[in-house]
ROROMI-490785 format. One record per residue: x, y, z of N, C-alpha, C in turn; residue number from 1. Coordinates in steps of 0.05 Angstrom, whole numbers, always signed. Atoms other than C-alpha are relative to their C-alpha. Layout:
PT,X,Y,Z,X,Y,Z,X,Y,Z,NUM
...
***
This chain:
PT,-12,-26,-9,+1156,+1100,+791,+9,-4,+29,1
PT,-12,+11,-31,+1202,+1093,+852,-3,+26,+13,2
PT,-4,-14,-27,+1191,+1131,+921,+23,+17,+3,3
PT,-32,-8,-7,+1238,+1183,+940,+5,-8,+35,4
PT,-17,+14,-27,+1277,+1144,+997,-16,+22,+32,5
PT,+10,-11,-19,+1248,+1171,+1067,+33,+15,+16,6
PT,-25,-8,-20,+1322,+1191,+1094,+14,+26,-24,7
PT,-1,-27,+31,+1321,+1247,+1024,-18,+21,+14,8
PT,+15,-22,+4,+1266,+1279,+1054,+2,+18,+22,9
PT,+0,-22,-25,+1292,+1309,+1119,+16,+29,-13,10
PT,-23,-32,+9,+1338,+1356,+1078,-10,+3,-38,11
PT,+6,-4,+31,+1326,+1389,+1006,+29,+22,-14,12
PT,-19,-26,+12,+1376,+1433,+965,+7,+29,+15,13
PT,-14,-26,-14,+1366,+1497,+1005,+9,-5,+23,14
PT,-17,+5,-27,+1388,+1470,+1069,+31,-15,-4,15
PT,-20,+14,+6,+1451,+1442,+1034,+20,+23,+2,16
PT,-25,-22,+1,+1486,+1511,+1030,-2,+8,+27,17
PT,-13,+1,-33,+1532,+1521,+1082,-12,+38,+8,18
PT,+13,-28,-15,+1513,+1576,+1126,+12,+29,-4,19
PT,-15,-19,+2,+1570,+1617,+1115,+14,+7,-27,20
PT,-11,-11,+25,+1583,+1616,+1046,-15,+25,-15,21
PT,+6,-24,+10,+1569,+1674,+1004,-24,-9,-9,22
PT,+25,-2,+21,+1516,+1650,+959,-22,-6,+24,23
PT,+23,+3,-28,+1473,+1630,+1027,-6,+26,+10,24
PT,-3,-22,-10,+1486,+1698,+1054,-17,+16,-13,25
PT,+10,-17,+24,+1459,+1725,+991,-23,-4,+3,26
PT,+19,+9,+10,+1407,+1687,+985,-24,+2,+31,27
PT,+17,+1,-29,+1386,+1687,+1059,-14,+33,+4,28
PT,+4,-30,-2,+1383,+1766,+1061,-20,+8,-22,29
PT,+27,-12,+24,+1341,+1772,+997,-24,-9,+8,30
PT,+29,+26,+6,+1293,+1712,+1010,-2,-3,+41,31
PT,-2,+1,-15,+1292,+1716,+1084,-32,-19,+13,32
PT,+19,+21,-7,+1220,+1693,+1085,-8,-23,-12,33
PT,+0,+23,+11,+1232,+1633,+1049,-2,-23,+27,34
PT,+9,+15,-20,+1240,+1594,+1115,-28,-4,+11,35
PT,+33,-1,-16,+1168,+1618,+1144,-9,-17,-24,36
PT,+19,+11,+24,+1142,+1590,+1079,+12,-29,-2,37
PT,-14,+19,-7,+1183,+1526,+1084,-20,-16,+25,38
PT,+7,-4,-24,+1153,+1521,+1153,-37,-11,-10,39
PT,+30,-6,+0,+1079,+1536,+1136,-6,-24,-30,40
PT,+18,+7,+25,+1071,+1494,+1065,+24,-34,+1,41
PT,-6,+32,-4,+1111,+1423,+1091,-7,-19,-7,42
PT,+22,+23,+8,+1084,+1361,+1067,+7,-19,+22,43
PT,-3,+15,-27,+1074,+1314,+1120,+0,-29,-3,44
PT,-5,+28,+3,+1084,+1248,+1080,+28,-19,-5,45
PT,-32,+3,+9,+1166,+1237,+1076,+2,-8,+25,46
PT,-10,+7,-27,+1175,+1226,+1146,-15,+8,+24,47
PT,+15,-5,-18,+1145,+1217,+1209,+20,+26,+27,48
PT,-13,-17,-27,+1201,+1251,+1252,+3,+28,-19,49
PT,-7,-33,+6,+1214,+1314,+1200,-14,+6,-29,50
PT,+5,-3,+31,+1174,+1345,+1146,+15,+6,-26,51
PT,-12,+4,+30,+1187,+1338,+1071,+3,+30,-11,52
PT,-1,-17,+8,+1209,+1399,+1034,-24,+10,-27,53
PT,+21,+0,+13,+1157,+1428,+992,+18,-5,-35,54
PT,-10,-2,+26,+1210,+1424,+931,-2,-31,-4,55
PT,+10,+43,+2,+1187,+1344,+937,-19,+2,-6,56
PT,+17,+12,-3,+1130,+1350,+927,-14,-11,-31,57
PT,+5,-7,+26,+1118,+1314,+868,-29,-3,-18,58
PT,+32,+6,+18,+1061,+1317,+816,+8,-13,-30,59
PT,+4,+12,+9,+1044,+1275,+767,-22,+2,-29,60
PT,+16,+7,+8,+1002,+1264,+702,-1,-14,-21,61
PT,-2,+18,+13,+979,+1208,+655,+19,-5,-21,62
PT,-21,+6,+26,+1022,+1171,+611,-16,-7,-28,63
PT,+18,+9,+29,+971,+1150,+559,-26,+22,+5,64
PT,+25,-21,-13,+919,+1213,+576,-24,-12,-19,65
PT,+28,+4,+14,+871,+1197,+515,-9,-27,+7,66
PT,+15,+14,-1,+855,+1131,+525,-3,+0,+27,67
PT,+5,-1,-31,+862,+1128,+602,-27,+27,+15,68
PT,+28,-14,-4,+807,+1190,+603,-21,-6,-15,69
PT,+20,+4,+10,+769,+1168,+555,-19,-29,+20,70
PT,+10,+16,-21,+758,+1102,+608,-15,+5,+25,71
PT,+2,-15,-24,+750,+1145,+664,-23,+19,-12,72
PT,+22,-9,+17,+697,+1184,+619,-24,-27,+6,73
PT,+22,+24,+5,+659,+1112,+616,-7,-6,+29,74
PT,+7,+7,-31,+660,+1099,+686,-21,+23,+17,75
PT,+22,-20,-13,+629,+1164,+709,-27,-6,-8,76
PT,+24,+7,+12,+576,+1151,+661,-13,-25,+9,77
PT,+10,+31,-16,+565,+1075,+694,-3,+9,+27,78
PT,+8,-1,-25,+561,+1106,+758,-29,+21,+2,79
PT,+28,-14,-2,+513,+1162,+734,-32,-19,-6,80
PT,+20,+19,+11,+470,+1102,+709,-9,-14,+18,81
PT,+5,+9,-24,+472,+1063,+764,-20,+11,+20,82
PT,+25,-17,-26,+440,+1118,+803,-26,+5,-7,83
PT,+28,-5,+12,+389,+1129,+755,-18,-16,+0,84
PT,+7,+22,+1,+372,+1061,+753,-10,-5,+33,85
PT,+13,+12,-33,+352,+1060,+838,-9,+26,+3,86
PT,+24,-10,-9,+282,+1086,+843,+1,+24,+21,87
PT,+3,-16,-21,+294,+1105,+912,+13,+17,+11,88
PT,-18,-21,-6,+345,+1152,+900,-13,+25,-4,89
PT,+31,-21,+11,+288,+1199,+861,-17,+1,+22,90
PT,+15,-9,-23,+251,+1193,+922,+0,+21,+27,91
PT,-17,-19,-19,+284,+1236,+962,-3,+23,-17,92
PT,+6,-36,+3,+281,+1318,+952,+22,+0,-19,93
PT,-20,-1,+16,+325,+1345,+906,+28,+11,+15,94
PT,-13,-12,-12,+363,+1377,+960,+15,-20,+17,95
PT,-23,+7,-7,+384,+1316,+987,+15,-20,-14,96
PT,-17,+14,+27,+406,+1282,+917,+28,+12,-1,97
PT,-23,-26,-1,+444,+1346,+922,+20,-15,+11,98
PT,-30,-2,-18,+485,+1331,+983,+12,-23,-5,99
PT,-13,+32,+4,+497,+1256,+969,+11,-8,-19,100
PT,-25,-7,+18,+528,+1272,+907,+25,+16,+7,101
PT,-22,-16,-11,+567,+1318,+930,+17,-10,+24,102
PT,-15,+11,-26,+591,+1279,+992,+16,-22,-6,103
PT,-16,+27,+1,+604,+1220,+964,+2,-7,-33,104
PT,-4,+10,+35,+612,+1223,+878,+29,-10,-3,105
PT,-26,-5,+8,+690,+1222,+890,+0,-40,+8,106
PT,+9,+24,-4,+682,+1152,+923,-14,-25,-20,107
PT,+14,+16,+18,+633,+1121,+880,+17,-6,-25,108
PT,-22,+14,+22,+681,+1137,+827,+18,-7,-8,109
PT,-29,+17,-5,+740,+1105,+850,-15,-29,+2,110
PT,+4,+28,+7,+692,+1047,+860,-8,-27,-24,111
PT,+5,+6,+30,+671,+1047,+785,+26,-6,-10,112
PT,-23,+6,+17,+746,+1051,+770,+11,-32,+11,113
PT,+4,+27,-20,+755,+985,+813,-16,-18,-16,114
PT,+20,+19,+15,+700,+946,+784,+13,+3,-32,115
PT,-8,-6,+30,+717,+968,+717,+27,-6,-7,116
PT,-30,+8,+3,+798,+947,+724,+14,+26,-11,117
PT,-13,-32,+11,+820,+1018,+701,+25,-3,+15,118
PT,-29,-12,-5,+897,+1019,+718,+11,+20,-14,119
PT,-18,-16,+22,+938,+1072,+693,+32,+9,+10,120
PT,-33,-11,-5,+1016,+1096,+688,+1,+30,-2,121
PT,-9,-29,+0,+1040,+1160,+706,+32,+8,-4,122
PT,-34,-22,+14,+1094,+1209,+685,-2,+22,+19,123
PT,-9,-21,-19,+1131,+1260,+731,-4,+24,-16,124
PT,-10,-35,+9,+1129,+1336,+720,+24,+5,+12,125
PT,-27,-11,-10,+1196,+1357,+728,-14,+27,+8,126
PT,+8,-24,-18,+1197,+1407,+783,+20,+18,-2,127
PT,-17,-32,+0,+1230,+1478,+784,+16,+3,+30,128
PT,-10,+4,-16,+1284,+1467,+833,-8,+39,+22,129
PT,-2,-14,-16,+1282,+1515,+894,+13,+29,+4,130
PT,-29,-19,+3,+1349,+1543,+880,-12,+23,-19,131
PT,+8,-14,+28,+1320,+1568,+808,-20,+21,+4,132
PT,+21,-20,+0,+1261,+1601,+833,+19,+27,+17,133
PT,-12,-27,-14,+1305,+1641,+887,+21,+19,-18,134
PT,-21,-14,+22,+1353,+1658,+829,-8,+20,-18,135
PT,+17,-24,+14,+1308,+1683,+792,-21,+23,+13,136
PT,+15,-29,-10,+1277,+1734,+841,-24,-10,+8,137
PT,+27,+0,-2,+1208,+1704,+846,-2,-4,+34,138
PT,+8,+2,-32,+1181,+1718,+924,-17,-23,+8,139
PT,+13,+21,-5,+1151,+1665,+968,-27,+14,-16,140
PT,+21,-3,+10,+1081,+1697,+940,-4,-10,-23,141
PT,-1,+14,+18,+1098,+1677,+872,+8,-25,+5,142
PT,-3,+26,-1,+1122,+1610,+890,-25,-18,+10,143
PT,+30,+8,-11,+1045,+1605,+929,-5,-7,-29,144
PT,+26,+5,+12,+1016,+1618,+869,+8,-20,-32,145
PT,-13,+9,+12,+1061,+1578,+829,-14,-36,+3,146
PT,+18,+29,-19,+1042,+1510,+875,-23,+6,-9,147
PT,+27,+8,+8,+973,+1529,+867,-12,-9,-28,148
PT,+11,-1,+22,+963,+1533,+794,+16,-26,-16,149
PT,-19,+31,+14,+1017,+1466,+774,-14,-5,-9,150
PT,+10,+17,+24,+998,+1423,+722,+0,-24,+18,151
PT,+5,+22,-10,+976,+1352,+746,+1,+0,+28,152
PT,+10,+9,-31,+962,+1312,+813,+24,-3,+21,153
PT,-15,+12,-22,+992,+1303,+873,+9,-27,+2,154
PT,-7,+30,-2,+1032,+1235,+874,-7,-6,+15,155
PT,+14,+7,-21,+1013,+1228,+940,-23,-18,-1,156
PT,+26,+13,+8,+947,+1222,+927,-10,-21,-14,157
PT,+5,+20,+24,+948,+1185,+857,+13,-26,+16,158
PT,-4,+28,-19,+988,+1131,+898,-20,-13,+20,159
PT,+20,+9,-22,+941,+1132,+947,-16,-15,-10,160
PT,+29,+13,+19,+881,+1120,+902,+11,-30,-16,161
PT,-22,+25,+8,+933,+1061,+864,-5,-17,+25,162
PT,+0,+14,-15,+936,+1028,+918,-24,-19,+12,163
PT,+23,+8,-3,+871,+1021,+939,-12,-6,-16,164
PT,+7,+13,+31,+854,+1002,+864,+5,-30,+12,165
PT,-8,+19,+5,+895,+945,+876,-6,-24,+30,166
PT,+12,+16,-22,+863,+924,+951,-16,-10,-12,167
PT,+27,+13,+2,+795,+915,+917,+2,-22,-18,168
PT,-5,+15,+26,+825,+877,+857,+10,-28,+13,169
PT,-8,+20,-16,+862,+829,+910,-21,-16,+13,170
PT,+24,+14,-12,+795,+817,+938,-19,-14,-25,171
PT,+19,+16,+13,+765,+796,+875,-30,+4,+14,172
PT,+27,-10,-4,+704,+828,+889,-20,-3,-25,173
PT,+16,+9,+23,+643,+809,+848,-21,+14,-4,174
PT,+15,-17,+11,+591,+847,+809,-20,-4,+18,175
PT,+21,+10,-26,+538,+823,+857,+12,+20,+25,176
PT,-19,-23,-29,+583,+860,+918,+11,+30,-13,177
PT,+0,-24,+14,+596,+917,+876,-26,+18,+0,178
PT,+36,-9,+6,+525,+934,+862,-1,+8,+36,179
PT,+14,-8,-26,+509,+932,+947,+22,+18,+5,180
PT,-31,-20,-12,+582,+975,+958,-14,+27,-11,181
PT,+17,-35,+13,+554,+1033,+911,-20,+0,+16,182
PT,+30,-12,-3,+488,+1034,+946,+5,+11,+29,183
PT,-7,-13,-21,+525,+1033,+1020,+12,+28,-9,184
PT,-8,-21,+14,+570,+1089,+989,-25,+27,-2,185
PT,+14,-21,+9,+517,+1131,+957,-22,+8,+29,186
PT,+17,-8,-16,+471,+1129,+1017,+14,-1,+32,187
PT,-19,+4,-29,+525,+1144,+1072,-18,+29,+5,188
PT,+13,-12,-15,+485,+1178,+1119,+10,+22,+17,189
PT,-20,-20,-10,+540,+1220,+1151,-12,+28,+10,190
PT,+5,-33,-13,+509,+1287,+1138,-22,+6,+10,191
PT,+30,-2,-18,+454,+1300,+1191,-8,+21,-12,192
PT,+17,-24,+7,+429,+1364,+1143,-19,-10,-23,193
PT,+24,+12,+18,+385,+1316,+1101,-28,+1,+16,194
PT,+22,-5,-5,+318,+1324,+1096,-13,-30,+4,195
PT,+11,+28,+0,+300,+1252,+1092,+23,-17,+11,196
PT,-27,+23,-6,+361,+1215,+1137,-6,-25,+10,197
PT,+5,+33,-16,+315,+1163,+1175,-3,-23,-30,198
PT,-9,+9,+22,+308,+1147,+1104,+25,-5,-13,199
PT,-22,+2,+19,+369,+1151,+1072,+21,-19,+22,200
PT,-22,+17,-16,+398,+1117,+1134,-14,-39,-7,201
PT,+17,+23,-1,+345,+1052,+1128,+14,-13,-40,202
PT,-16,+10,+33,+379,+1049,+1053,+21,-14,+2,203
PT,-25,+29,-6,+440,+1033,+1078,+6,-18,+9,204
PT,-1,+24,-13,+433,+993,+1127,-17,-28,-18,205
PT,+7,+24,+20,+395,+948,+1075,+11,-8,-18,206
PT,-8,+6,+20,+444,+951,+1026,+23,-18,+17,207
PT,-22,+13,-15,+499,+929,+1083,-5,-26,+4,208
PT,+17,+20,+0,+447,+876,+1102,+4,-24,-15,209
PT,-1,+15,+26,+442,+848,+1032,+34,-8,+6,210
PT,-30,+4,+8,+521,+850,+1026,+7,-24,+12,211
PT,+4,+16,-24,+526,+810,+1092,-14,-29,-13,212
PT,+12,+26,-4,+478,+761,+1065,+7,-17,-23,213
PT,-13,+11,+25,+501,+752,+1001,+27,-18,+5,214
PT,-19,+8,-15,+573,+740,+1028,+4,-29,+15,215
PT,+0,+26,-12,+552,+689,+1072,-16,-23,-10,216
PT,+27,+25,+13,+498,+648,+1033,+22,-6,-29,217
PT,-10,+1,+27,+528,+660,+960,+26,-8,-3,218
PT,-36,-8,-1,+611,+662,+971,+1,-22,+33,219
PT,-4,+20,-28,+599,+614,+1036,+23,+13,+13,220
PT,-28,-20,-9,+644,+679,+1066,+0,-4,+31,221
PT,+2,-7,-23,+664,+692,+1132,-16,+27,+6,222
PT,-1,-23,-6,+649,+752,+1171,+32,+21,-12,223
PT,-30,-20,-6,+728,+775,+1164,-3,+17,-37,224
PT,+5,-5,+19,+710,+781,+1083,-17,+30,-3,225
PT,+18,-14,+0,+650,+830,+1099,+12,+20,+16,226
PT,-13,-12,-16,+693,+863,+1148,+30,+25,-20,227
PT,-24,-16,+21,+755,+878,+1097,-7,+19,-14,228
PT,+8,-21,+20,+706,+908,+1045,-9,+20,+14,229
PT,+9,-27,-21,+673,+953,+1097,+29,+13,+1,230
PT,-22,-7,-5,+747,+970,+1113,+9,+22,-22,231
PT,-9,-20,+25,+756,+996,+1038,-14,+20,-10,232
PT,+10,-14,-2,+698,+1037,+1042,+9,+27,+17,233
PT,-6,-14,-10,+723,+1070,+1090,+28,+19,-14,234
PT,-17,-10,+17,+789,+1082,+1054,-11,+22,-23,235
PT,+8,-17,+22,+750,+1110,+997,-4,+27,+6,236
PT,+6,-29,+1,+726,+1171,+1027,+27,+21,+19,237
PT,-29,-14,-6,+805,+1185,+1041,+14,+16,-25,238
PT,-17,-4,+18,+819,+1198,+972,-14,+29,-11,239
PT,+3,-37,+2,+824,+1270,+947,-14,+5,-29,240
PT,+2,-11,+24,+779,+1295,+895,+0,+15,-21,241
PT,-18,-4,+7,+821,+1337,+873,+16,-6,-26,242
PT,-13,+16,+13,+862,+1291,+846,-3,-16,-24,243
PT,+9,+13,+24,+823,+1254,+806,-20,+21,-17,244
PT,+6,-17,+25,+796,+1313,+773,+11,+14,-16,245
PT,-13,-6,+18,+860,+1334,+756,+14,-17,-22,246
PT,-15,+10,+11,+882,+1279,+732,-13,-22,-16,247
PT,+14,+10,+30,+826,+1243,+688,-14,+18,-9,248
PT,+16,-12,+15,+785,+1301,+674,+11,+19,-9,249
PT,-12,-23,+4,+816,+1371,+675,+18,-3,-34,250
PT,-10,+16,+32,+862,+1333,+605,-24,+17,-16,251
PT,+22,-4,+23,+791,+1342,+564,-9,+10,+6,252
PT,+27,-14,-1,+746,+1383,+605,-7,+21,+10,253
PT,+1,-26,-15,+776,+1438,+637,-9,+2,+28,254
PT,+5,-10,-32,+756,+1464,+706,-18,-14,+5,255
PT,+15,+7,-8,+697,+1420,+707,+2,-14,+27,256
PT,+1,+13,-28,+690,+1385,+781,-16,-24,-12,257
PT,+10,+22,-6,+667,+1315,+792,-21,-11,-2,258
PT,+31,-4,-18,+606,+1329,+829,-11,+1,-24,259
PT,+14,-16,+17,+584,+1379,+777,+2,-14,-25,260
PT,+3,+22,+33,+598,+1327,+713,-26,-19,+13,261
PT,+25,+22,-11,+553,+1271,+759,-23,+16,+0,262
PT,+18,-21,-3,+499,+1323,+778,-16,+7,-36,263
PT,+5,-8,+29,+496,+1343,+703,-21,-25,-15,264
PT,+12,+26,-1,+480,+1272,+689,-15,-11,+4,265
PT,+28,+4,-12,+432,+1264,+729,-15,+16,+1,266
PT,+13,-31,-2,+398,+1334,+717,-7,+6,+20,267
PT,+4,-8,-18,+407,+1350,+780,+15,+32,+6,268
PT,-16,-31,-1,+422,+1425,+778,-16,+18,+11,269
PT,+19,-21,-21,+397,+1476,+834,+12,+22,-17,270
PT,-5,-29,+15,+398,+1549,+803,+26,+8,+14,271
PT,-29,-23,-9,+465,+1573,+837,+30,-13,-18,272
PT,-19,+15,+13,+504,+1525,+794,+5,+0,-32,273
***
């Protein structure tokens, strides 16, 4: 799926009508706050000197949906296993299983799709040109709630996450380094409202440890190796989860969230849920 060119995205259809022709006139006087809304809902990935029109913005969803979710089904489940499988994740309160799912499930399971080789192809949603909505009367409010409720993911995003599929795959990363990546991941220490953090911090730093030593004993690695993958960690907790819930789960499972499928899995369910 090719890019739309970066020198497309300073201008879109409604800034093509001339200023003074009738149908602009028309259209300017009905729709007048179409600019403020223009303004306020920009996407900021088309260009660095001028934002992209929101009538770009495109979304996306699977080309093969059943089998490509049904994969993405298997992977959640290898990551909920995974967790079940380290002791010293159960050791900890339930409150802060809680947060560490919730902070970091979207992560883990981009790193299951990674390990696991899950690629997939996507198909465009044809979008409802600009023109068409103003033609038809609908106010910027309906056009809000129009964007909000779309069918499939943000390309943006799904590229994003693509991409970074295809860093870890370049690294040839091995089940051995996989295994210590989930455990840094799951026990990113970030949120100082845990109840157990001198713990949950002493996890990762042992799992980084291990990685480190593995690396250099096992793979006779450099540092720059141990350095890269740290690097893609960090990437991971760029990617929108969102995205990947609209676009392997939401298919089969409806409004469910991420979190709340992992959580489930692990019967980790506080009464407000």
């Amino acid at each position: 799926m090719s890019c739309i060119p970066a020198e497309k995205c300073g201008k879109c259809q409604c800034e093509t009508l001339h200023s003074k022709s009738i149908l602009y006139q028309i259209l300017n006087k009905e729709h007048g706050s179409e600019t403020k809304w223009h303004q306020q809902h920009c996407s900021p990935h088309c260009s660095a000197r001028r934002k992209c029109c929101p009538c770009l913005d495109r979304r996306v969803v699977l080309r093969t949906p059943e089998a490509t979710c049904r994969r993405a089904s298997e992977v959640l489940l290898k990551t909920s296993t995974f967790i079940r499988n380290l002791p010293s994740f159960y050791h900890m309160p339930w409150e802060d299983q809680f947060v560490l799912i919730q902070q970091n499930g979207a992560p883990l399971f981009v790193l299951g799709m990674a390990q696991e080789g899950v690629d997939f192809d996507l198909r465009e949603i044809p979008a409802t040109s600009l023109l068409k909505k103003i033609l038809l009367n609908q106010s910027s409010t309906a056009m809000n709630e129009l964007g909000s409720s779309s069918a499939g993911a943000s390309f943006t995003e799904v590229q994003k996450m693509k991409n970074l599929l295809w860093k870890f795959w370049d690294l040839d990363i091995s089940a051995k380094e996989y295994a210590y990546l989930k455990g840094i991941i799951l026990f990113n220490s970030e949120c100082h409202a845990l109840k157990c953090l001198p713990y949950v911090q002493s996890l990762q730093q042992e799992a980084q440890e291990a990685l480190m030593e593995f690396i250099s004993t096992m793979l006779h690695g450099s540092l720059s190796r141990f350095a890269s993958i740290l690097q893609l960690i960090t990437s991971l907790r760029d990617i929108d989860a969102d995205a990947i819930e609209e676009l392997f789960f939401r298919p089969i499972l409806g409004e469910a969230t991420l979190n709340v499928l992992l959580l489930e899995t692990l019967y980790i369910k506080p009464d407000w849920l």
